[in-house]
N, C-alpha and C positions, 0 to 999 in steps of 0.2 A: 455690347451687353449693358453699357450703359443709360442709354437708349429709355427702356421701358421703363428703368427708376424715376429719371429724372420726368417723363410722360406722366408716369404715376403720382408725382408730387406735383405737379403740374396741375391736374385733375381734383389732387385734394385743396388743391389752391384755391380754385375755381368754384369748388360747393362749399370749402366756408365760407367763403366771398357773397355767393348766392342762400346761406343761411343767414347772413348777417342780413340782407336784401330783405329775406322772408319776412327777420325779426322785426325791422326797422317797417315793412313796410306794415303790419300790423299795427303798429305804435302810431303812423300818421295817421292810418285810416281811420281812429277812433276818435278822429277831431275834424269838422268839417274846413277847417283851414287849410288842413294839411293832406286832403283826403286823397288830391291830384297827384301829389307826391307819393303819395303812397302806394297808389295803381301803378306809375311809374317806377317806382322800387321792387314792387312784385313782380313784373312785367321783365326787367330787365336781371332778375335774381332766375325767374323761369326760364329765360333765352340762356343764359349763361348756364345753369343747369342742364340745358339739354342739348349744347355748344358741347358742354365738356363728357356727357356721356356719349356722346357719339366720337371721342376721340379714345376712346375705352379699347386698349388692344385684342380685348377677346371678338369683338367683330370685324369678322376675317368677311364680310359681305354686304357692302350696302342697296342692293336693287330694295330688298323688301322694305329696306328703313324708307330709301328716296319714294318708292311708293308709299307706303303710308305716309309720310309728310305732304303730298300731295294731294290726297283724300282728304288726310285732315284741313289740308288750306282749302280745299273746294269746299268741304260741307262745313268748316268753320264760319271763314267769311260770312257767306250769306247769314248764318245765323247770329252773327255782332251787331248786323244791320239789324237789330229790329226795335219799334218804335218802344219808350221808355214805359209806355204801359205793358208790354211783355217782358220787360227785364226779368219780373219774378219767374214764370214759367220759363225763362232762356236759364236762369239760376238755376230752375231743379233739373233740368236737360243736362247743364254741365253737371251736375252733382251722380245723373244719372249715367253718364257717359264714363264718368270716371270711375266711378264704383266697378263700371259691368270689365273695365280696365282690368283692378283689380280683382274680383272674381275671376278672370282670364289665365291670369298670371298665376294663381295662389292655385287653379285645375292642373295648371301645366305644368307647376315645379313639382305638384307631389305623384303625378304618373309620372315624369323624369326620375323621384329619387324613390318613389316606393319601391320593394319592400324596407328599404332602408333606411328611413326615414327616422330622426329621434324623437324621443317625444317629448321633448319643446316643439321642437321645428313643426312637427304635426299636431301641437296647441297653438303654435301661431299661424300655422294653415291655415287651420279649422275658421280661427277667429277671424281670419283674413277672407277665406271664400262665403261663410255666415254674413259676416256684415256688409260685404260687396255686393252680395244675391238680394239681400233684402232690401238693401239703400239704392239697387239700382228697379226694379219693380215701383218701390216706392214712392223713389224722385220723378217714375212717368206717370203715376196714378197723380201725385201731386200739380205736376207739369199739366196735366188733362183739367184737372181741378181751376189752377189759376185761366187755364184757356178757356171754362165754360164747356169743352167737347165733352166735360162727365159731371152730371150733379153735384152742384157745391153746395148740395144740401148731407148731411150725415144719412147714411143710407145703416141699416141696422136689423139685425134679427136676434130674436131669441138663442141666450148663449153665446152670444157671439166672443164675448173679451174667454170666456171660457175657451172655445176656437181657436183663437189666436192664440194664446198662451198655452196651449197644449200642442200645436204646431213647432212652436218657437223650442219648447222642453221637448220633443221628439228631434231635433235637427242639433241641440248641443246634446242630448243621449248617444245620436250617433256620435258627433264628433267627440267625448269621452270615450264611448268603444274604438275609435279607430287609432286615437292616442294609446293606447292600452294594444291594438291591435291594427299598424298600419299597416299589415298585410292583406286586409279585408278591404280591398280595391270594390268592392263588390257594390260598399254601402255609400262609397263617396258621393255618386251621383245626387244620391237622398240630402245632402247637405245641401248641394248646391238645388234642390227643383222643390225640398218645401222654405227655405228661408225666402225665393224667389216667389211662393205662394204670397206667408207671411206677410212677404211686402203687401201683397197688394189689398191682404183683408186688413192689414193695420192703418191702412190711408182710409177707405172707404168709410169708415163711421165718424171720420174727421171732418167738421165744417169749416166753410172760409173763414171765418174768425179766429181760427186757431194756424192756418197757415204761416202767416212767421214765424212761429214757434214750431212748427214742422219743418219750417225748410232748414230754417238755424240749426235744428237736430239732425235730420236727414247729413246734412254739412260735416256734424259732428262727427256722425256714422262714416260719412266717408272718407273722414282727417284718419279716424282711427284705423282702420281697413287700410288705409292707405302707411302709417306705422308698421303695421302688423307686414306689408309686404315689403319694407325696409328692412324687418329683422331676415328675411325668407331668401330675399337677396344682395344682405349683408352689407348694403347702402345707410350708409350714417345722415346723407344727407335725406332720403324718404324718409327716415323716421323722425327728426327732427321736423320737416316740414308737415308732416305728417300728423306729429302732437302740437305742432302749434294748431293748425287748421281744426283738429280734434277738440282740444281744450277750449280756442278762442270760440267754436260752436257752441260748446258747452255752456260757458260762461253767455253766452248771447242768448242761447236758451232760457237758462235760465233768470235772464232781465225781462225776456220774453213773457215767462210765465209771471211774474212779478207784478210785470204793469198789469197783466191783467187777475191779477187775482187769483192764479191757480196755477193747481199742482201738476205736473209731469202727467199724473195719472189718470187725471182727471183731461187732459188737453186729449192725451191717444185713448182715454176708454170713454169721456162721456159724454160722447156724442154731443158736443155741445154745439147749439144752431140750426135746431128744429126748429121751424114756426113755431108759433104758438097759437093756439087755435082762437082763441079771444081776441085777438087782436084787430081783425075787421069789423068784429062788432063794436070795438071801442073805439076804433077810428068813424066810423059813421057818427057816431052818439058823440061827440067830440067836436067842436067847431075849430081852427085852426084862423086867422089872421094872416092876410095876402098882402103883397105892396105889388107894385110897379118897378121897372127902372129909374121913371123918372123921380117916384118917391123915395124908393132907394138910395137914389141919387145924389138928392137932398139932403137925406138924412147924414152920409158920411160923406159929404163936404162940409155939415156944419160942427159935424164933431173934431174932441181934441185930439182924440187918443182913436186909434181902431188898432183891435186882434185879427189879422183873418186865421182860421184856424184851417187848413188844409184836407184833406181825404182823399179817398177810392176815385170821387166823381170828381176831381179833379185830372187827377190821373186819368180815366176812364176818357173825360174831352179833352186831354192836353191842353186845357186851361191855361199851364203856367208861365206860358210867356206872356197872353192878357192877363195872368194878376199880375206879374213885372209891371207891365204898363199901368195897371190900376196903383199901386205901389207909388210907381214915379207921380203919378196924378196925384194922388192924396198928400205925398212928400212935400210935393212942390206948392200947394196950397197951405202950408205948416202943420200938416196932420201928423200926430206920430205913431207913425206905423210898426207892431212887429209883426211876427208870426210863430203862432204854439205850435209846438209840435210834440205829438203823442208819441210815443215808443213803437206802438203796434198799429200807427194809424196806414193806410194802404193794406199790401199784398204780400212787404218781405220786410225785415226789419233793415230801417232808416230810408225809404221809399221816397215819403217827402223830402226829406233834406238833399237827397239826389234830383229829383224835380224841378227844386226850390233852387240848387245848384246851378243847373243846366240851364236855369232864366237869369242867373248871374245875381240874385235875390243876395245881399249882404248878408255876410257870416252872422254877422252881431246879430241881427233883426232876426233868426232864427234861437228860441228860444222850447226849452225844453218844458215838459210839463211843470215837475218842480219848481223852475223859477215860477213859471209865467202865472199858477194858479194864485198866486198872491195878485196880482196886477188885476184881475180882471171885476172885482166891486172898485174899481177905478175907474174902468175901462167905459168911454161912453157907446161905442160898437163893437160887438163883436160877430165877424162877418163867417160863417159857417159853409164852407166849399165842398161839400161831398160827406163831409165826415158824419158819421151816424152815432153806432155804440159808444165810442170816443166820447160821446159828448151827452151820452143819454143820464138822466141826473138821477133815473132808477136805481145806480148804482151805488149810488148816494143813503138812496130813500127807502125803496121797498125790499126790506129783506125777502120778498117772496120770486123777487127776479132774480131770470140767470145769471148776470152781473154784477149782482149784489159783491160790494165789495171791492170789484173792480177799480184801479185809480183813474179817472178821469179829469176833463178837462172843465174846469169851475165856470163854461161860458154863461152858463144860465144865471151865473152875479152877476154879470154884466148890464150897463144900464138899459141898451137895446140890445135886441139878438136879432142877426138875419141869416136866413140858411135858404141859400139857390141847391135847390134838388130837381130833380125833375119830376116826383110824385112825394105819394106819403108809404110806399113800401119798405118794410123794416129794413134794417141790415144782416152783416154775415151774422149776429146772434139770435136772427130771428124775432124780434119781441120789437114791439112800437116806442119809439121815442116819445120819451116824455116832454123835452124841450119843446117840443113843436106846438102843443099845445097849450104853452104860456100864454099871458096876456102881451108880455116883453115882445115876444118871439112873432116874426114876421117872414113867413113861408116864401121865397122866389123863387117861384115852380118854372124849371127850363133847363137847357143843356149850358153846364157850365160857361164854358166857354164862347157861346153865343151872349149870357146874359151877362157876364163879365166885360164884354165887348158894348153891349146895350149902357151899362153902368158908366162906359169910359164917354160914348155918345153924347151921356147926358152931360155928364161932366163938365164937357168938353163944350157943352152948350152953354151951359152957364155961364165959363169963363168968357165968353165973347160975349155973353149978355151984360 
């Protein structure tokens, strides 16, 4: 009889063990030194959680468990493999994976205890199956977004935020009726089939500019949901991990919406990252300044100081093991090198720094906006890899842009500017770069990572010259 006590404290042993993992491993990940650690503490706090619910005495049967474990190592795996420019849409996959988790779980414990259900338990339902339905729709409309399979342009009709929020207030109306009456089995479906709409017309008018700020919330949605089905099945450690994941989205969101200048409200209703229809005609009318490799070349071998400042298009050609090597080349010449990194620059928030990571790019030399926007009326290059809005100085300048406002990155102080793109097509906000059309500013139009490669050629020519 002893037996299941001492099991049982066993098991509570085991999840504060793996909350303390949770916690810790939070606290690493928000410093790029420590970020490995942190994955590793997360990683090892999840095993051990799901080590110790499987030794949980109420299952009396493990085929269905060893099957599902199975499934999930098959269709896991393959998806971890995928290259570091899909990290983002493999992020809203899991986000989306795990929501639809939760919506599963929160259908099935209230047909199990309906009619009897109290009503807490059936407001923590409700808010557990609502938020699960929506964040799991959402994170694949997202997921499609960062893949390019659906226009990452904001797609929009008259009425629409109206739509949506009358959507969103008919699916918590039900869930207050069913609270008040959870013997009305009748209406539950409704919960679960318009929040699952919801999701998908609240992504659609979202452009890629606003995407780490969506997925950090989507995240948030489904830390919370993921709570909500700890209070449902009385697990202390789901809610605990549950409100961390919750909160720390929140907070991520909202640094999210910060750097760039807006509001929550404004990220999911206003459409932000239409073209702008002006904008071809003022890139014709408009002369730009081109360089070479081999002028490029020149230029940051004889300078003191270089920023490269990072982006999409770096990511986009996995560049970053050739800026490494461009890195070591300019080091090694006594250039000093760092590199700025935007908040929101990429497709999920801290993009670059995982990138910059992954090429073994030093901690210190990774610098965040705040510092680094003082350095750059110093800086004699500042070398511009993909990055667009980030660096567009309209946000600065013309109250009449979408941007306006926006914190960016001061490259345009800089004594020279070089930006490798491969055309002059806006970015995810739609509107033309003002940078580009400096006097300073010198266009090397080509795929990153080819021309990064060209850069290191010449380099590399000189020194033996």
């Amino acid at each position: 009889m002893t037996t299941p006590r001492v099991t049982d404290q066993a098991i509570q042993v085991i999840y504060l063990v793996s909350t303390a993992l949770f916690i810790l491993s939070l606290k690493w990940l928000s410093a790029p030194a420590t970020a490995r650690r942190g994955v590793w503490a997360g990683e090892l706090g999840m095993l051990l959680a799901i080590g110790a619910t499987l030794l949980y005495r109420g299952i009396v049967d493990y085929t269905w468990v060893a099957i599902a474990l199975v499934l999930g190592t098959i269709i896991g795996v393959p998806l971890g493999r995928v290259p570091m420019t899909a990290v983002p849409q493999r992020t809203a996959l899991s986000h989306a994976f795990g929501a639809l988790c939760v919506a599963l779980v929160g259908t099935a414990e209230y047909y199990l205890r309906a009619p009897g259900v109290s009503k807490f338990m059936m407001a923590v339902l409700s808010m557990e199956v609502i938020l699960g339905s929506l964040t799991f729709t959402g994170s694949l409309m997202a997921a499609g977004k960062l893949q390019e399979t659906l226009p990452q342009r904001p797609i929009t009709y008259r009425g629409q935020n109206l739509v949506n929020m009358s959507l969103l207030a008919i699916s918590v109306g039900v869930a207050v009726y069913l609270v008040l009456h959870p013997e009305r089995a009748i209406l539950f479906p409704l919960m679960i089939v318009i929040p699952l709409l919801f999701g998908v017309l609240m992504i659609i008018p979202i452009g890629g500019a606003d995407m780490p700020t969506v997925i950090s919330l989507l995240n948030s949605y489904a830390g919370l949901s993921a709570a909500a089905m700890g209070f449902v099945l009385d697990s202390k450690l789901l809610i605990i991990a549950g409100a961390l994941d919750g909160s720390s989205g929140f907070i991520l969101s909202v640094i999210m919406s910060k750097a760039m200048n807006r509001s929550f409200t404004n990220v999911l209703f206003g459409a932000f990252g239409q073209v702008q229809a002006a904008s071809a005609a003022a890139k014709e009318a408009r002369p730009v300044h081109t360089a070479t490799a081999e002028e490029a070349a020149a230029i940051l071998g004889a300078a003191n100081t270089v920023v490269i400042v990072p982006g999409y298009g770096m990511a986009v050609a996995q560049a970053q093991h050739k800026v490494r090597e461009l890195y070591d080349a300019l080091t090694k010449r006594g250039v000093d090198v760092k590199f700025a990194i935007h908040p929101v620059a990429g497709r999920m928030p801290g993009h670059m720094n995982v990138l910059l990571a992954e090429a073994n790019i030093p901690y210190d030399k990774l610098v965040e906006m705040d510092e680094i926007n003082s350095e750059f009326p110093q800086t004699d290059v500042a070398l511009v890899i993909g990055a667009n809005d980030v660096t567009n100085p309209a946000a600065r300048n013309d109250p009449a842009s979408p941007i306006y406002g926006m914190p960016i990155l001061d490259v345009d102080k800089a004594r020279t500017v070089m930006v490798i793109k491969r055309g002059m097509s806006p970015g995810f906000a739609g509107i033309d770069n003002e940078l580009y059309y400096l006097d300073k500013t010198l266009m090397l139009f080509g795929d990153a990572k080819t021309f990064v490669g060209d850069l290191m050629r010449q380099l590399a020519g000189e020194g033996r010259g």
